[in-house]
Structures are given as structure tokens and as C-alpha cells.
C-alpha positions in Angstrom: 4.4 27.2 -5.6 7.5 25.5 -7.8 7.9 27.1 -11.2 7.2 23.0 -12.0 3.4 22.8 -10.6 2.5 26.2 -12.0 3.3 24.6 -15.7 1.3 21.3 -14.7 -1.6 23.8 -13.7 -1.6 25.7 -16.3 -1.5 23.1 -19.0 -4.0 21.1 -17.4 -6.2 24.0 -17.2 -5.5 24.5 -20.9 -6.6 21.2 -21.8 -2.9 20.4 -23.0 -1.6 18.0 -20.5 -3.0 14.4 -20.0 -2.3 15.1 -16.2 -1.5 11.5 -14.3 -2.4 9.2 -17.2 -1.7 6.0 -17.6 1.2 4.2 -18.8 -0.1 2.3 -21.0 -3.7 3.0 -20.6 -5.7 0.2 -21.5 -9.2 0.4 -23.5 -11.4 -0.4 -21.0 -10.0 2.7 -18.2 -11.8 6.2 -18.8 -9.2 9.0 -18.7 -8.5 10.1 -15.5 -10.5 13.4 -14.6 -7.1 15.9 -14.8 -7.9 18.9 -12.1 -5.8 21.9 -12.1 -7.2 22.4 -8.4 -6.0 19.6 -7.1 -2.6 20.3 -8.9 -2.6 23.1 -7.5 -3.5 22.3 -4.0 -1.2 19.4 -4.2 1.8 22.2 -5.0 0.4 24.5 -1.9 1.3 21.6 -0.1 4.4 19.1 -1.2 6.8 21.7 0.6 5.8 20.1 4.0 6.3 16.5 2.2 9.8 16.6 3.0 12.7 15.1 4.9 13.6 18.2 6.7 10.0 19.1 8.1 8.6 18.2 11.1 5.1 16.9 10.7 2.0 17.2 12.3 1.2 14.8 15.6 -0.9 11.9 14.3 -4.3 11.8 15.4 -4.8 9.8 18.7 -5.8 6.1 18.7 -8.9 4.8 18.5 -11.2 4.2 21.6 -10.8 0.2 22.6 -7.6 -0.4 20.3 -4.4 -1.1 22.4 -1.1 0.5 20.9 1.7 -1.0 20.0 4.9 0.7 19.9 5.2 2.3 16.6 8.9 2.7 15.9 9.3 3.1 12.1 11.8 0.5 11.0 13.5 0.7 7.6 12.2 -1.0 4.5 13.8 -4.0 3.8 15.4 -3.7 0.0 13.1 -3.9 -2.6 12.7 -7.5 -4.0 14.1 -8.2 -7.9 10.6 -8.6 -9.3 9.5 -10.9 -11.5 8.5 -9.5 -14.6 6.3 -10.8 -17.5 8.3 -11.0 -20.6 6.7 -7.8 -21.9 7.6 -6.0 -19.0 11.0 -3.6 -19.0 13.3 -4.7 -16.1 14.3 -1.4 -15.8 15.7 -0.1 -12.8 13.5 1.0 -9.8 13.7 2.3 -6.3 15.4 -0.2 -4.1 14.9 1.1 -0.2 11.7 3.3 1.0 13.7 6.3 0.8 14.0 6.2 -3.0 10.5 5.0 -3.0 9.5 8.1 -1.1 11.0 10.5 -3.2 9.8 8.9 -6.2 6.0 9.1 -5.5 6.8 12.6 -4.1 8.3 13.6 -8.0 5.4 11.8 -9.3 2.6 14.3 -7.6 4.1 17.1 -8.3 3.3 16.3 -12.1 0.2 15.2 -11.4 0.4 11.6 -11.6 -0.1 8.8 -9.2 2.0 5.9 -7.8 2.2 3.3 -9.3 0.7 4.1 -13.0 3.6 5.5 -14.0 6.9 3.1 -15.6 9.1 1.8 -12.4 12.2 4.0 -13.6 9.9 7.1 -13.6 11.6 10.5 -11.8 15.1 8.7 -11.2 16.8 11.8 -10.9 14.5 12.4 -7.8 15.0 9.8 -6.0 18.4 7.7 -7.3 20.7 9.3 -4.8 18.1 9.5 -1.7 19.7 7.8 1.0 17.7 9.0 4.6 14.4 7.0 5.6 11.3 8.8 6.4 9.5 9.2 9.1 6.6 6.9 9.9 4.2 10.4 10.0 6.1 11.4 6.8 4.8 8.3 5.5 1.2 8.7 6.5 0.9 12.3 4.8 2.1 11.0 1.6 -0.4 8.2 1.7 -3.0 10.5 2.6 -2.3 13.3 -0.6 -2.1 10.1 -2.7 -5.5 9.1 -1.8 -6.8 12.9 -2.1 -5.8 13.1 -5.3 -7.2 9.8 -6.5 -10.4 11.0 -4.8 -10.9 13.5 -7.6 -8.8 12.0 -10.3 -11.1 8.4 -10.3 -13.8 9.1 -12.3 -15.4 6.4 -13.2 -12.9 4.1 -13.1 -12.3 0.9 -10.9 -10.2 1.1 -7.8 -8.5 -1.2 -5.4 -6.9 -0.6 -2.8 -4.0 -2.5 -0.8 -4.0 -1.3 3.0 -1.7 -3.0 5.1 2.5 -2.9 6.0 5.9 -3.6 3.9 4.1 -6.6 2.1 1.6 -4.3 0.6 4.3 -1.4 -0.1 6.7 -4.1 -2.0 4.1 -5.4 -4.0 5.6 -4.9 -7.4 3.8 -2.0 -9.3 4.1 -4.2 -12.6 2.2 -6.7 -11.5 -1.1 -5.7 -11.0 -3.8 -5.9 -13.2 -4.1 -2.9 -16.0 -7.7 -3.1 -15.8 -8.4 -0.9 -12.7 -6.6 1.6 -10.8 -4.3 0.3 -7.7 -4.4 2.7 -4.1 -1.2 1.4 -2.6 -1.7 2.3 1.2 1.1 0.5 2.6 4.0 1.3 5.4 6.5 -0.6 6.2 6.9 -1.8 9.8 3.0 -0.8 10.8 0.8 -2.7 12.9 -3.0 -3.2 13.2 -3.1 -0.2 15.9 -1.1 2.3 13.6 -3.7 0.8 10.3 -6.5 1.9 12.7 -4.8 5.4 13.2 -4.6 6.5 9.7 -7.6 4.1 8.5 -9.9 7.3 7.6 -7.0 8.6 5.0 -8.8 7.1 2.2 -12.5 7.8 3.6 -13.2 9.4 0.0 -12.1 7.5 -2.1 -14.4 5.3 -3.5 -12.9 1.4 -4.2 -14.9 -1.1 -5.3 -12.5 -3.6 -3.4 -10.1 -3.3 -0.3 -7.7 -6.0 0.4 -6.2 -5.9 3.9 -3.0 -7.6 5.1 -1.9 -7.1 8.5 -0.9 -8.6 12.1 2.8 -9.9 11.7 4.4 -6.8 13.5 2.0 -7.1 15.9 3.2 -10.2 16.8 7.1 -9.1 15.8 6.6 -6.5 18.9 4.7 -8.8 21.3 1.4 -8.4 20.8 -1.5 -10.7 22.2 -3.4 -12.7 19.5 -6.6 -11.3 21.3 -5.0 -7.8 20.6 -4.3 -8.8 17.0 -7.5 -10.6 16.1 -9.8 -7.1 18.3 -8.2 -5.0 16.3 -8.6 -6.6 12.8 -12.2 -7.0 13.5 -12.4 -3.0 14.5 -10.6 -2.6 11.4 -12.8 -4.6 9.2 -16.4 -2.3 10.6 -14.7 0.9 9.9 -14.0 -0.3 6.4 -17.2 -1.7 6.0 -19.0 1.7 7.5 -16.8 4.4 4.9 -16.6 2.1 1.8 -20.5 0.1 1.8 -20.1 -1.1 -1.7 -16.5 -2.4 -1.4 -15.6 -6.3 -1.1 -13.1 -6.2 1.8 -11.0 -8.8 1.0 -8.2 -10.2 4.6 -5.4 -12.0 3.6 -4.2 -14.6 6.7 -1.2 -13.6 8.2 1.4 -15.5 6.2 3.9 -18.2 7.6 7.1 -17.0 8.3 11.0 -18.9 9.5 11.5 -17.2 12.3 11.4 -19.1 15.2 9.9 -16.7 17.2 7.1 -17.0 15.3 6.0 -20.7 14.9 3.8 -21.7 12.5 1.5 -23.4 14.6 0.7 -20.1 16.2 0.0 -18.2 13.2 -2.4 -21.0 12.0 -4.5 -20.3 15.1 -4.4 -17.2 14.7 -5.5 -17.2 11.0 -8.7 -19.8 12.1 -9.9 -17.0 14.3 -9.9 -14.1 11.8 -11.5 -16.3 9.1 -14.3 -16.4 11.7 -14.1 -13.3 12.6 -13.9 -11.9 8.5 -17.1 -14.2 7.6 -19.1 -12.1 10.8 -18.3 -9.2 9.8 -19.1 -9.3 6.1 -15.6 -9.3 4.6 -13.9 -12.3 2.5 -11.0 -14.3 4.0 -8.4 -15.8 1.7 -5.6 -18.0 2.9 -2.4 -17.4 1.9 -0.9 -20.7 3.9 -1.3 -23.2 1.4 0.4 -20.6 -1.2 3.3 -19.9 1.0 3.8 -22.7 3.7 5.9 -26.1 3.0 5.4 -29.8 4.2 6.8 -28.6 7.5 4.1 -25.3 7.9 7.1 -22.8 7.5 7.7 -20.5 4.9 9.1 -21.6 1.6 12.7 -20.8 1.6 12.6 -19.7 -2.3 9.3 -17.3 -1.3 11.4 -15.2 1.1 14.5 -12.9 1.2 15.1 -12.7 5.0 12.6 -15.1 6.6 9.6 -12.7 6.2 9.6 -10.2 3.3 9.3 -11.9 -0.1 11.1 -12.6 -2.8 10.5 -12.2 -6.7 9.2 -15.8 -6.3 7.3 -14.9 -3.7 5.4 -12.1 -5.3 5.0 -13.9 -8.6 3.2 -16.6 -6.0 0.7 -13.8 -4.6 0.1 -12.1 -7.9 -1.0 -15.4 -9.0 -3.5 -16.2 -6.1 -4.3 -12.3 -6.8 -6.0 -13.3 -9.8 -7.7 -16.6 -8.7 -10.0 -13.0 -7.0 -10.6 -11.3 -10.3 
């Protein structure tokens, strides 16, 4: 164990460190239940959260979901967010390996992406250059939501479960009156969701929003395949977390031609359907996002299909129409 999480131990244990508090904590949040344990076990641990180290094989997929090829691809550059005027625009990660190492720094202190200020830990992170793995992804995901499993208390939680969208989603932007899960990799599809779906099995959200299926189609996946595994998706949710809202975002409208608008609408009918069987809320997203011509907005996007800092100003905003 690093001279580093023996401190954080020991003064949490002591009573003289806040552990992973808040930025700026706001009235209504309890103080997060600080844990030496799970400091501790946290520090047993983070070696194997590493670059260098080959992980452990990801669990096989789930009976009746069809894989798709699961080749990580590199996070697209982190979006210039739009902040609120009271917001530092400080600097912050810009590609998923600085984002890695930065949430890596941040638990071994004891504190939890993303309630901690957007330049936190630069020294960690500014000069870190190689992408992780997708698996590398998946255990850091998984420690995060082990230690907000005994860090909640009594404190609200949400949690965002889906691919880059989800990941990007600037950390100043979300509501101060809860605390935020961020489950999301970039690149994954509905099959590789299903895989690591149980990561978060203890934690205990009082919402879920869900946002997946445009990789799918990116790699040639079947609507069927899409829409069978969002539904299996939704149960599984609905069976670990009973007294969550799961809330599914459509898929949203993209400009690339290989994947026409028309298509994604159809596609988008069916999992409303399918959302409303299963006991989860559907919001649509097109009428946010999509122009006169169904496509979307050239301002929202940096590439076609990742957003912008409009575009994310544009979600947080339909974010809170949910409050």
C-alpha cells in the first residue's frame, strides 16, 4: 500500500479527513459516510488499475444477447464545455487517457469522480498520453461504484450507464443536489452494457438513465439485435435496482450517412414501446437534437456524432425538464 493511501486511512480513521467530500457541498447532501476500509481496500487494489497490467478476462456474455465486436476505440477529445458563469473554466482532461488517470488519482484519496473541481490531480494525468484498455475501463467503473456503495449514505444518486455520450457529459453540469455514478465507456455497445451491467448491483440509485445503441449500429448490428438487447437491459435494471426510475434516452440523430435518420427514428418508435412494457420512462432526444431535415444539428456536434459544448448545454437542459 502507497505511503499516500496509508495517510488517507489513517486520517479518515482519526476522524481528521473529510474523505471524498464534496466540492462545494450543497445543504441539502449529508456528508458522505468516509470508510478507512474501503480506503484501504481501494489501495490493496489500484496497483492492478494500471496501464501496464494485464487484466482479468471479462465475464462471458449473457445467455440470448448477440455480441458485437468490442474493439475499444479512442475517446474522441473532450468537448469545450459550456459553463455557467459561476463555473471556473479551468482546464480538464481532454482524451480518455487523461480522464483515466484522473479518476484513478482521485480514489486513491478517497474521493469520487466527478465531485471533485475539473482541474483536480493534473499532475496525474496532464502528460498521459496511452489509451486504456476497454477491460481497464470496466474495473475502474466497477471500484468507482464499490466505493460509492459504502460512501452513499443517505444521499441521492443517479447514475448515467451508457457509451462516450455518457462519459463526456460535462462533470459541471449536473445538478449539485444528488450524487452522479458516471458508468460510461467510450465505444461500447448494448452487448458489452449487458456484460458489465451487474458492476453497480449495490449501489443503490434512485434513478438510472440509460443511453445506448449507436455503436451497435456503427458495427453493423441488426435493429432487432439493438432493440433485444435494450429490453434485456432494461429487466436486469429493473430486477437489481426496484426502486429506481430507469430513465432511456432515444438513440440520437446523427450526419453520417451511413446512418440515416429515417432509420434511427424507427428504431427509436420501437424502444419507446418497448421502455413503456417494461416499466422504464422513454425520453426523446430527436426534437432536442434533429433539424428541419431529421439530421443532427451541425452546431450540436464536433464530428457528426459526439457533441459539442452546444450540444451538451442542449441535454443538460432537457436533463432538467426530468428533475
Amino acid at each position: 500500500m502507497s505511503q499516500l493511501c496509508l495517510l488517507a486511512a489513517s486520517l479518515v480513521a482519526q476522524g481528521q479527513s473529510p474523505g471524498w467530500q464534496l466540492a462545494l457541498p450543497p445543504t441539502s447532501l449529508d456528508s458522505p459516510q468516509s470508510d478507512a476500509s474501503s480506503y484501504a481496500e481501494f489501495c490493496r487494489t489500484q496497483g492492478k488499475i494500471t496501464l501496464q497490467t494485464t487484466m482479468t478476462q471479462v465475464e462471458r456474455a449473457p445467455s440470448g444477447v448477440r455480441l458485437v465486436s468490442q474493439r475499444p476505440e479512442f475517446s474522441p477529445a473532450s468537448p469545450v464545455v459550456g459553463i455557467a458563469s459561476s463555473v471556473s473554466t479551468s482546464i480538464r482532461p481532454s482524451s480518455g487517457s487523461q480522464l483515466f488517470h484522473q479518476r484513478i488519482a482521485a480514489l486513491q484519496v478517497g474521493r469520487l469522480y466527478p465531485r471533485f473541481p475539473v482541474n483536480s490531480f493534473q499532475r496525474a494525468w496532464q502528460n498521459a498520453v496511452r489509451q486504456p484498455t476497454y477491460e481497464e475501463w470496466i474495473r475502474l467503473l466497477r471500484q468507482e461504484a464499490q466505493v460509492m456503495t459504502r460512501s452513499q449514505g443517505s444521499n441521492r444518486l443517479t447514475i448515467l450507464f451508457g457509451d462516450s455520450l455518457f462519459l463526456w457529459f460535462p462533470t459541471d453540469r449536473l445538478p449539485s443536489d444528488r450524487f452522479w455514478l458516471n458508468q460510461g465507456i467510450s465505444g461500447d455497445t448494448t452487448a458489452g452494457m449487458l456484460r458489465r451491467i451487474s458492476s453497480f448491483n449495490q449501489t443503490r440509485p434512485d434513478r438510472i438513465y440509460v443511453m445506448a445503441g449507436i455503436n451497435d449500429l456503427r458495427r453493423g448490428a441488426s435493429d432487432q439485435t439493438v432493440l433485444s438487447n435494450l429490453r434485456l437491459m432494461i429487466e436486469r435494471l429493473r430486477q437489481a435496482h426496484p426502486n429506481a426510475g430507469i430513465v432511456v434516452y432515444s438513440i440520437l440523430p446523427t450526419r453520417l450517412p451511413a446512418l440515416p435518420s429515417d432509420r434511427i427514428r424507427r428504431i427509436n418508435a420501437s424502444l419507446a414501446a418497448i421502455s413503456r412494457q417494461e416499466g422504464a420512462s422513454f425520453y426523446d432526444l430527436q426534437t432536442h437534437f434533429a433539424g428541419t431535415d431529421g439530421i443532427l444539428r451541425r452546431e450540436l456536434t464536433t464530428d457528426g456524432l459526439h457533441l459539442s459544448r452546444r450540444g451538451y448545454e442542449v441535454w443538460q437542459l432537457a436533463m432538467s425538464m426530468l428533475r
